[in-house]
N, C-alpha and C positions, 0 to 999 in steps of 0.2 A: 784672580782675574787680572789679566794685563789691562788699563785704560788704554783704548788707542789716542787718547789726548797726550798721555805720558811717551809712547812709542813715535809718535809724531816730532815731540820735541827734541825725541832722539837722534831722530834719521834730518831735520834742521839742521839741530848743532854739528850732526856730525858733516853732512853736506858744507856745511858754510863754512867750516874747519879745516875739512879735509885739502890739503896742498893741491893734491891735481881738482879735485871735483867741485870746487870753489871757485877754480878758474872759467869752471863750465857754464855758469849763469849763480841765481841767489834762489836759494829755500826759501818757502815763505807759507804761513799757515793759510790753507783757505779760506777764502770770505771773512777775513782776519785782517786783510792789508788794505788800507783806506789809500788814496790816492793815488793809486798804479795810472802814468799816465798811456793815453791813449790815442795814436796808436803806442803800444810798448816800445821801448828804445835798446830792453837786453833782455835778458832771457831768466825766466822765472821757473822753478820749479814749484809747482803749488801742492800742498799735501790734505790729502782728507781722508775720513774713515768711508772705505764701501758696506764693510760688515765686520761685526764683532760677536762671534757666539763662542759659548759656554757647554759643551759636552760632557755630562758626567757619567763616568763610566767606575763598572761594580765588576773586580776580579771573582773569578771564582770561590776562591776565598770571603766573599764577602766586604774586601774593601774598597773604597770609593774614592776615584779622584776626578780630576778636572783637566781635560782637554778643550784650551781656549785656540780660536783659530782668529786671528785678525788680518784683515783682507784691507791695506791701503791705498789710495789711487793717488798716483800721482799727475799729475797734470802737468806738460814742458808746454811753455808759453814762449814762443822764441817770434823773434821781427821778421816782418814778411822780406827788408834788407839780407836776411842771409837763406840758402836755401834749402827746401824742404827736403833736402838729403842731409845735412848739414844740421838739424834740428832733430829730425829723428836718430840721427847718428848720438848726439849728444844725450837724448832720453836715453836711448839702448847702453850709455857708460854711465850713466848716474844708476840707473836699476842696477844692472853689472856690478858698479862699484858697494852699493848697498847689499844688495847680495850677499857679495864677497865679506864686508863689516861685521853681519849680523847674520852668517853661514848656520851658526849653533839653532838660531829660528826660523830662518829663511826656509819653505818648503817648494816653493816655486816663483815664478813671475813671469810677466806676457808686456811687451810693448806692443801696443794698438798702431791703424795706420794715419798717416799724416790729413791732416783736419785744420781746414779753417775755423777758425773762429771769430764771429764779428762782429761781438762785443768788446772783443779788446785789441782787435784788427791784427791779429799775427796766426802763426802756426799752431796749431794743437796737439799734441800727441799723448795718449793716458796709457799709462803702465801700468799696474795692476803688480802690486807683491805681498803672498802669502807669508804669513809666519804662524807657528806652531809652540805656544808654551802649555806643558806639563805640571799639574801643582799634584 
């Protein structure tokens, strides 16, 4: 079974690493970052597990394996200063570039539409990306 704790820390590192997608705002685990101030001043990509299941499947043959599906949501927190063309733009090339990264488990993903948010007073926009491992 993949932890989406482990695959999280993946799609961080490699966000906050990556040359271009780096320059796009900062990864950051959800409900994990103390102090974000408020209103936000740059642009956060927040990561969290939607769902994490465990399929086990029996060939004909009789043998059994495991089809894990882990569904991550991402969350683009960007400043109401820039605009909400502009911020969804940025979600749809961070998913895109993730995507592209981790193509081998990647089976899908969906950018949602642009959303206040008024807790932390900027944009919202949640992406949603499936991946698919085999054991």
């Amino acid at each position: 079974m993949t932890f989406s704790t482990d695959l999280i820390t993946q799609l961080i590192d490699y966000t906050n690493k990556d040359a271009i997608l780096s320059k796009l705002g900062k990864a950051i685990r959800a409900y994990d970052t103390e102090g974000l101030p408020v209103p936000i001043r740059e642009t956060y990509f927040s990561f969290s597990c939607k769902e994490n299941s465990v399929r086990i499947i029996v060939s004909d043959e009789g043998i059994a394996s495991k089809e894990n599906t882990v569904t991550i949501r991402m969350n683009c927190f960007s400043p109401l200063k820039k605009s909400a063309y502009s911020a969804h733009s940025l979600s749809e090339k961070v998913t895109a570039g993730l995507s592209e990264k981790f193509s081998q488990a990647v089976t899908g993903f969906s950018v949602g539409d642009t959303q206040y948010d008024d807790d932390v007073k900027s944009y919202k926009i949640t992406a949603l990306i499936t991946f698919r491992f085999n054991s």
